[in-house]
Every structure is written in structure tokens, then in C-alpha cells.
N, C-alpha and C positions, 0 to 999 in steps of 0.2 A: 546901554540903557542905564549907567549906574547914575547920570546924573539927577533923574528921576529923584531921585533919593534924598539930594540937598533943597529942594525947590522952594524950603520955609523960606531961606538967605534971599535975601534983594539978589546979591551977585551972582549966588546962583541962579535965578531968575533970568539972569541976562544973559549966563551961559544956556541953561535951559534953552532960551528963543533962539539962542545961537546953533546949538545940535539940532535943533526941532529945522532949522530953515537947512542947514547941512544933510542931516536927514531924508528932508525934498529934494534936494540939490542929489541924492547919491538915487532916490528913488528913480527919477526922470530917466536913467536909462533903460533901467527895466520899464516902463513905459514903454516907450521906446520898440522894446522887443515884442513888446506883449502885441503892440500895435504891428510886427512884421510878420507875429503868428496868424493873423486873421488875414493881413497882407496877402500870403502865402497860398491862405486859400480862396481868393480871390476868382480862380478859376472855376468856383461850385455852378458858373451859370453854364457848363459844359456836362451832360448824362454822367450821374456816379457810376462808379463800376461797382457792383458785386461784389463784397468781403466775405469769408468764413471767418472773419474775426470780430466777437463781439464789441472789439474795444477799437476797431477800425478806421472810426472817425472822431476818434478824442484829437482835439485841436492841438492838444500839448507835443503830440509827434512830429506837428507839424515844422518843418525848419524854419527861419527866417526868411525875409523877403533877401535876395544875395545882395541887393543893392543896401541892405539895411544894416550888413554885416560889419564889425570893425575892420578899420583900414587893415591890418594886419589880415586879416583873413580873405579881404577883396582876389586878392592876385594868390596861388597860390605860386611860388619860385624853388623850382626843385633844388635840392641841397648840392654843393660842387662836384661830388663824386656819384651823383643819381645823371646816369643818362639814358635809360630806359622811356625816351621821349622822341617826337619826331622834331628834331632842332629848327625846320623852316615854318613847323605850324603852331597858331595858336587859338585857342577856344576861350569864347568872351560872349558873356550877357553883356545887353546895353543896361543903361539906367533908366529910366521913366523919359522920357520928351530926347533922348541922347539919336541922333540921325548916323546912321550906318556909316554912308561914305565919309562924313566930317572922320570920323573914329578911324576905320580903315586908311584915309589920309594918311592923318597925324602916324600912322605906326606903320606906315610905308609897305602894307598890308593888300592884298587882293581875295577876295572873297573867293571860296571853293563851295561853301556851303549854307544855307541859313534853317534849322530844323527848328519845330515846336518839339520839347519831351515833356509829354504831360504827366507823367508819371514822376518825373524831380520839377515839375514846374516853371522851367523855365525854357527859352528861345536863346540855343543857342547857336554863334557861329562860325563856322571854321576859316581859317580866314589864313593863305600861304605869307610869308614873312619874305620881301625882297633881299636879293642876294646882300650877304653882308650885315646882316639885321642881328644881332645876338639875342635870345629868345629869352633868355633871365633879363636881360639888360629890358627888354621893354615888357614883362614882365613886373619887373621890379617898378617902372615909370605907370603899366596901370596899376596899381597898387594905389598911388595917388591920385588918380584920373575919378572926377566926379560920375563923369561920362560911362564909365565900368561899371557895372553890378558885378560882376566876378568874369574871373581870367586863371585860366590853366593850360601845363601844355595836354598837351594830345599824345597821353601817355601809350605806351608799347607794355602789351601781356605777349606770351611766349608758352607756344606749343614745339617742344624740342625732339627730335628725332635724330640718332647718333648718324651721324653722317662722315664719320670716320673709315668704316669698311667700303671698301670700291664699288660693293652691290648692293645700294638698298633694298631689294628684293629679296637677299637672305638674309633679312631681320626683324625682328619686331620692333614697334614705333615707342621710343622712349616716351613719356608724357610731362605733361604740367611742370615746364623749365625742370625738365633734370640733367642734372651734369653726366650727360650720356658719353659722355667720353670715356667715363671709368667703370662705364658698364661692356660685359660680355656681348661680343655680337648674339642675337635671338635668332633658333630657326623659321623659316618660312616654309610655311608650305601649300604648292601649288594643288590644287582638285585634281588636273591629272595628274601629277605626281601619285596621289595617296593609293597604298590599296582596295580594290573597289568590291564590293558585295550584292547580287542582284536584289532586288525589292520585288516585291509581288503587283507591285503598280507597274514594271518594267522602268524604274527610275533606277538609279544608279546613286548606291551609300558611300560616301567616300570615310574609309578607315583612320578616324583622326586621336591622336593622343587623348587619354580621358580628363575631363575637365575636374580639377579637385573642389573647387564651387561648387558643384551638386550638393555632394556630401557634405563638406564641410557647413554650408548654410542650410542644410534641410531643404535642397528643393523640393525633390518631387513631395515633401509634406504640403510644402508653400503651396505648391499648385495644385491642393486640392481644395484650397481655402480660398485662392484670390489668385486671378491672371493678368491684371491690371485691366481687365476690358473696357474699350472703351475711354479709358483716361489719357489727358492729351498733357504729354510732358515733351517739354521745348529742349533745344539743347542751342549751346552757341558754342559754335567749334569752326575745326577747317571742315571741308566740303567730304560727301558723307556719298557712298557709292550705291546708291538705291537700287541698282540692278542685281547687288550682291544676293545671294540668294539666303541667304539666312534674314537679310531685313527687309527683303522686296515684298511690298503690298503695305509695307507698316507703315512708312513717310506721307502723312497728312496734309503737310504743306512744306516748302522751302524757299526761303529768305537767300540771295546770296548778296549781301551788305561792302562786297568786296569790290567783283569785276562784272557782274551777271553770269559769268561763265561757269557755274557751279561744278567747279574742278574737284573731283572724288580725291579724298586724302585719306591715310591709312589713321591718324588718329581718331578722327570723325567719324569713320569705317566702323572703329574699334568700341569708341563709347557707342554708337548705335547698338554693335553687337552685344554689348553687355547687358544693355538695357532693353531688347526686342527679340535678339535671337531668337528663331524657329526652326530651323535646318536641322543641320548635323552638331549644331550647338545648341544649348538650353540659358537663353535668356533671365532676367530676373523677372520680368513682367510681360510676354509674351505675347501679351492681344492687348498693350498699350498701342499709342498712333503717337507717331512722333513727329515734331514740328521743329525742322531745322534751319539754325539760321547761320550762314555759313557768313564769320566776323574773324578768320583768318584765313590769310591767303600763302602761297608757299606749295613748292613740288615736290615729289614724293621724295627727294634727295635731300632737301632741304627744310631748314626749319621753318616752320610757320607762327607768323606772328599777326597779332590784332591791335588796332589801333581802341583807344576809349572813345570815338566819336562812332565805328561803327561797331564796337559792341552796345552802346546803348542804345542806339538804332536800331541793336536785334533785338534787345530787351523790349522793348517799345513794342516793335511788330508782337511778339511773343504773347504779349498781355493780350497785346489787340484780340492776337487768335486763341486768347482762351485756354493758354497754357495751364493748366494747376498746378506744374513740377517744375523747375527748371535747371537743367545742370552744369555746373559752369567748371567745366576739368581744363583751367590755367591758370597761371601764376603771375602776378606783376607786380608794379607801385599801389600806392595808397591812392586812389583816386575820388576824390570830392562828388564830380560830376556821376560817376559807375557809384557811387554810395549813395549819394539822394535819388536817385532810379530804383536802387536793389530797396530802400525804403518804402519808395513808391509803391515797387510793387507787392512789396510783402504787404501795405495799409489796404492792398486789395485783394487780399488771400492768399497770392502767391507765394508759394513754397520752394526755395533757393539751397540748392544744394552747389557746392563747390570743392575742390581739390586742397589740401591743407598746403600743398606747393610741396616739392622736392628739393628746396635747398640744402638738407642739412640739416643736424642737431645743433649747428650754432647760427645758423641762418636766420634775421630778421623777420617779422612776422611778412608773411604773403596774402597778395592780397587777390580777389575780393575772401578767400578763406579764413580771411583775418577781420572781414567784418561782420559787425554785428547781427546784421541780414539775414545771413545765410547760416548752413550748418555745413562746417567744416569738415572732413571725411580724412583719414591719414588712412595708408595701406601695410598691411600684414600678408606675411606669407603661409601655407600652407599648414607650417609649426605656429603661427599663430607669432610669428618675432616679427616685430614689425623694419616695415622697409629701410632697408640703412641710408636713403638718401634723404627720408620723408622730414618734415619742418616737423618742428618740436613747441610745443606754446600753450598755455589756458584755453585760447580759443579755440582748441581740436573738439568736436563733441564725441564722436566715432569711430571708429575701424572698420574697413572690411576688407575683404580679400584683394592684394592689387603686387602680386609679384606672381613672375611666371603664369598670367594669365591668360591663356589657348582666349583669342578672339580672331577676327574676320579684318582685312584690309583687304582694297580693290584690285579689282581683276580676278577675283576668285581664289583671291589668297588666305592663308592664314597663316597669322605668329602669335609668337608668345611675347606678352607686353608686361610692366611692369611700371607703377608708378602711383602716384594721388588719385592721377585722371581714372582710370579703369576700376579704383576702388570706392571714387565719388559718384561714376556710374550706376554702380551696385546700390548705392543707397538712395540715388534716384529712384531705381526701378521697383526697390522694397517700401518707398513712399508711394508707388502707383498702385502697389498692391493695397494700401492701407486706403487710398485715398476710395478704392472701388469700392470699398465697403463700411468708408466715411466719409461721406462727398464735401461734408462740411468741416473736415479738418484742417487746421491752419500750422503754421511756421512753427510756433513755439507749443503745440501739442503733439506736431509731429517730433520735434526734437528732444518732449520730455520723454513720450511714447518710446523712441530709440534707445536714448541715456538708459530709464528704468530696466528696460530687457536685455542690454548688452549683457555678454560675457566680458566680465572685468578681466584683465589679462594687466600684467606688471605691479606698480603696487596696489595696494588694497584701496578700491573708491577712486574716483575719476584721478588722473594722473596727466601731466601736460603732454605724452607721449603716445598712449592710444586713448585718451579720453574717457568716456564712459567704458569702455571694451568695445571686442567686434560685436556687428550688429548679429540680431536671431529673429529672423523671419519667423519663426511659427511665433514664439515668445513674442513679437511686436504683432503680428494677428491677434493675438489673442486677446489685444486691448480692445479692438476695435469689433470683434464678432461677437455674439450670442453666446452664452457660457454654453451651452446644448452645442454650437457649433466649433467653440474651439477647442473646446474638452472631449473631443468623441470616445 
């Protein structure tokens, strides 16, 4: 602005008209944008959904239209050393008037799939890459293609399970990519195995090691305050054993995004248990109803892994049904497509809870716990030190219990787990308790709500390692109840 200042001078005069026309010349883009944020919401002639957020349809959230985005951002091309993708496939918006098969053509491309996500706005399509096709290489080629509104691969998240011991059976199920190799095999234990104690129902208690989550979180306080009744918290995981008896009756609906074959896996198994248990174990939110949507496939020996086309597919479903909660215990890439989704659904009140990931203290940030969306969850153990494999970073919000944790895997088994996952569980099921008795609480009230009442643990005030501290069930009740009720 300093030429303002000369504008008595003739020549500055001419420079004057000259920055004033520069000045339009530099405005036009943001035009431009401004014009992609209305773009964007273009879909308003489709039923709004429901917000618990005041601020839920400020236009400014809104992203761009993809096809409006700069060329640099059209294609996303994963870096040399990221292969955390499926190399034969790729995901592509068209452009406005751009015809499917012309595209598919040119990129020697055969369609698998074409979905609407209305929750990131846009129609995408999956589409297999003929043999010999390199995926950056035409990657790189949409990137320039008018034809594009955006292109990325069809990244791979990681549910890992040590698969080193000969018997997965006597173990517990590693979580959220952790480098399970350098972990202790976990015991398992079978129902008939345990010793048993008659019941006065004539049912049969099977004798199981004591949970230190009671105590350390104050359940039985928690549960005279809130049982999550009633609240419908989703989960996207592997396939989730509903016969098991500690979470049979809780499964409200199930999605399986994979194969249909909704194959029970011990991870799946295990955040269920954390989050519903009623048996012989004590759940966080116990009369929640859970909506599973099974977006990793993988056997009980092996790891399980999910693609980004059908987690956000679960995401999608999820909303549909009404989720309030959702909990995302895995780890992966930075994904564009899974980020304007978890957007989506947070601008409709959804509340995103995730896994901080198990890489390490020097591990790159994990995602989706690394994005903004969600509230990131890292796990401690029983001394309250937190997990030695757990990701380290600003975007951790909280702690909660996630080593050596007694849960439930299929066939009427249980082990002790240890990870993100089973610690992001927990804070799922301590947002269902809040949500019972604030129906209209949102993303980032839930998260100050946590941060405020954590116990601080390492240095003094949120720290990149446990966040705020572990979370305190009665202490985050106590925001949301009646002073008469949370103070008895």
C-alpha cells in the first residue's frame, strides 16, 4: 500500500494505476476461490443433515470445488519412498461436462467402481490400472488433464497383528500399525479354559484376570452417572464377532465394505469390547448400540489392512445411520479424499475419534489421528507411562489406558492387547457417556470437555506425548451434568 502515499507526483499517478490494475490482476484468484466455496455447496438441493454445531454451515469450511483447485493439488503423487497404496488402482473426480470412458481410455484404466460421497462432495471413481501402467506416472499426467477435478491413489491404512508366533490363538491382537514384532507374545484365554464359579441364574462366571481400567478410570463411579444408553457410536475396523458374549445384543447394524462375508477378527472383537462390554468384562459405555462397519479385511493370522475407497464408504454409511461417535483405531498416509469426509462429517456433528498410530517417538505424523477432524487418543499403561511404541506430536489431544488391556477376540476368546486402538476405544465410549446426557454435543466441545479434565501426566500442560493427560470419566461428567448430580 505505500504507493498510496506519493499519489500528489503525475508519475506516481501512473504507478498508482499501475498497482491499482496489479492489485485486480492478484485479486482475481481469490475470486476465483470464493466462487469454488459456493461451488462446493452446490449440493444444498439434496435434505441437510442435522449439526450439534452452531457454526455448521459457515460457508468458509467449505473446501473448494476439486476441479477448481491449482494444478499442483489436482493429482495428489505419493512421494518415492511412500508405498502404502494399491499400485494397479486409482481414484479420480471428473471435471464438469469430462465423459467417464473418454478418461478411463486415455489412462488405459477399467472402472471397478463409480460412488457418490456426500459428505466430501464429490463422485468418485475407482478405476483398476492395466498391467504395466505405473500409478505416479499417470498420476503425474492427471495432474495436467483438464478432464480431472482430482486423482489419488487408493491409499492402504493397517490393522497389525504380530504374526510371528506359530499360534495366533495365544495372543493378543497388536493394534493401529504397530511394529508387533518387538512386542512380547500376549496370553489368550479360552472360556473353557478359565476357572469357573456357579451363578445363581445357573450360568457359568468364567474366572478372568482383573481389568485395571475399572479402577484406574473410575468406573463403577462412571456408571452411576451415564451408560451411554442408547447412543449410536459407529466403528470402522476389521469384522467384529457379534456372537461373542460380552457384546451380543449391542451390534445395531453392520456394514461389511470388504467382501460381504463379515469375517469376525480379533481387533474388531477387541475395540467392540472396550467400548460395549457387558459379560465378564466391564465396557466404557455399556448400553451404547454399535454400528460396525467392517473397512478391513485380513485373518486371524494375519494383518489386516483397509483401502481409502472403502473406508469412506464406511464413513458414508455411518453418518447415514446416525452415528454420533465414531472410532477410527488405524493408522496410515495423509489422505485428501478420508480428510474431506472426516470434514464432512464433523459439519454434521459427528464426533471422530482416532488412534494417535504406534509408530514410534520419531515416527511421522499418522493419519487420520493427525488430522484435524478428529481427536487423537495415544495409550498409557497402568503406571500411567505411556506406550513405548505410541506416535509422538501436537496433534495427540489425550491418553487413556491401552497397554496390557484384558478385552474379548472371537471364538470366546480373550487377550491382553496393547496399542492406540484399544486406548481410542476408551475414549470413544467415554464420549457416549457424555453424549447421553448432552445429546447436542459436538467435536470440539467434546475435545475441550476431555483436554480441561484430563490428568496431566509428563510435563506441566499439554505436552506432544500424552496431550492434555489421561482422560477422567467422572471429571468429564461433571461438565455435562447438573451440579446436584455430579457433586453427590
Amino acid at each position: 500500500m505505500q504507493p498510496f502515499r506519493f499519489a500528489r507526483r503525475s508519475p506516481a499517478r501512473r504507478l498508482l494505476g499501475a498497482g491499482l490494475l496489479a492489485f485486480g490482476l492478484m485479486l482475481a484468484p481469490g475470486l476465483a476461490v470464493a466462487q469454488g466455496l459456493r461451488l462446493a455447496q452446490a449440493p444444498a438441493a439434496e435434505p441437510a443433515q442435522p449439526s450439534a454445531s452452531p457454526s455448521a454451515n459457515r460457508s468458509m469450511r467449505v473446501p473448494p470445488a476439486m476441479w477448481q483447485q491449482p494444478r499442483q493439488q489436482r493429482a495428489i503423487v505419493p512421494a518415492p519412498d511412500e508405498n502404502r497404496f494399491v499400485p494397479d488402482e486409482v481414484l479420480f473426480e471428473l471435471a464438469p461436462n469430462a465423459e467417464a470412458d473418454t478418461v478411463l481410455r486415455r489412462y488405459g484404466a477399467t472402472l471397478i467402481a463409480r460412488q457418490r460421497f456426500d459428505l466430501a462432495g464429490v463422485t468418485i471413481i475407482r478405476a483398476k490400472l492395466e498391467a504395466g501402467r505405473d500409478l505416479r506416472a499417470v498420476l503425474t499426467q492427471m495432474a495436467d488433464d483438464t478432464s480431472i477435478a482430482g486423482a489419488q491413489p487408493n491409499f492402504l491404512f493397517d490393522l497389525q497383528q504380530d504374526s510371528s508366533a506359530p499360534k495366533p490363538a495365544v495372543e493378543g491382537p497388536s493394534t493401529a500399525s504397530s511394529d508387533a514384532a518387538d512386542q512380547p507374545p500376549m496370553p489368550s484365554l479360552k472360556l473353557g479354559e478359565s476357572t469357573t464359579a456357579g451363578r445363581g441364574t445357573g450360568m457359568v462366571r468364567r474366572v478372568l484376570p482383573p481389568q485395571y481400567v475399572v479402577d484406574k478410570l473410575r468406573l463403577a463411579e462412571a456408571r452411576r452417572l451415564a451408560l451411554g444408553r442408547g447412543i449410536r457410536v459407529g466403528m470402522i475396523d476389521s469384522g467384529v464377532d457379534m456372537e461373542h458374549p460380552e457384546i451380543s445384543g449391542s451390534i445395531l447394524g453392520y456394514l461389511d465394505a470388504v467382501d460381504g462375508l463379515a469375517t469376525p477378527h480379533a481387533h474388531g472383537t477387541s475395540m467392540a469390547t472396550a467400548i460395549v462390554a457387558h459379560g465378564e468384562l466391564q465396557g466404557i459405555a455399556p448400553a451404547a448400540r454399535l454400528l460396525v462397519a467392517r473397512a478391513f479385511g485380513g485373518t486371524q493370522a494375519t494383518s489386516a489392512n483397509g483401502k481409502s475407497f472403502q473406508i469412506v464408504t464406511s464413513l458414508e454409511w455411518l453418518v447415514q445411520q446416525r452415528a454420533k461417535i465414531v472410532n477410527l483405531s488405524f493408522a496410515g498416509p495423509q489422505d485428501r479424499l478420508l480428510s474431506r469426509t472426516l470434514a464432512g462429517a464433523k459439519e454434521r456433528g459427528v464426533i471422530a475419534v482416532a488412534a494417535a498410530g504406534n509408530g514410534g517417538s520419531r515416527s511421522a505424523p499418522l493419519y487420520p489421528g493427525a488430522d484435524p477432524s478428529v481427536i487423537a487418543v495415544t495409550a498409557t499403561d497402568a503406571d500411567d507411562r505411556v506406550f513405548v511404541d505410541a506416535n509422538r506430536g501436537s496433534y495427540i489431544a489425550v491418553a487413556a489406558p491401552g497397554v496390557d488391556v484384558l478385552s474379548a477376540e472371537p471364538a470366546g476368546r480373550y487377550a491382553f492387547t496393547s496399542g492406540t486402538s484399544i486406548a481410542a476405544a476408551h475414549v470413544s465410549g467415554l464420549i457416549a457417556l457424555l453424549v447421553e446426557k448432552q445429546p447436542e454435543l459436538d467435536a470440539d466441545s467434546a475435545r475441550r470437555i476431555l483436554g480441561e479434565t484430563a490428568a496431566d501426566l509428563g510435563s506441566k500442560g499439554r505436552d506432544p506425548t500424552f496431550g492434555a493427560g489421561r482422560i477422567d470419566l467422572v471429571g468429564a461428567l461433571s461438565r455435562v451434568l447438573p451440579v446436584a448430580t455430579a457433586r453427590p
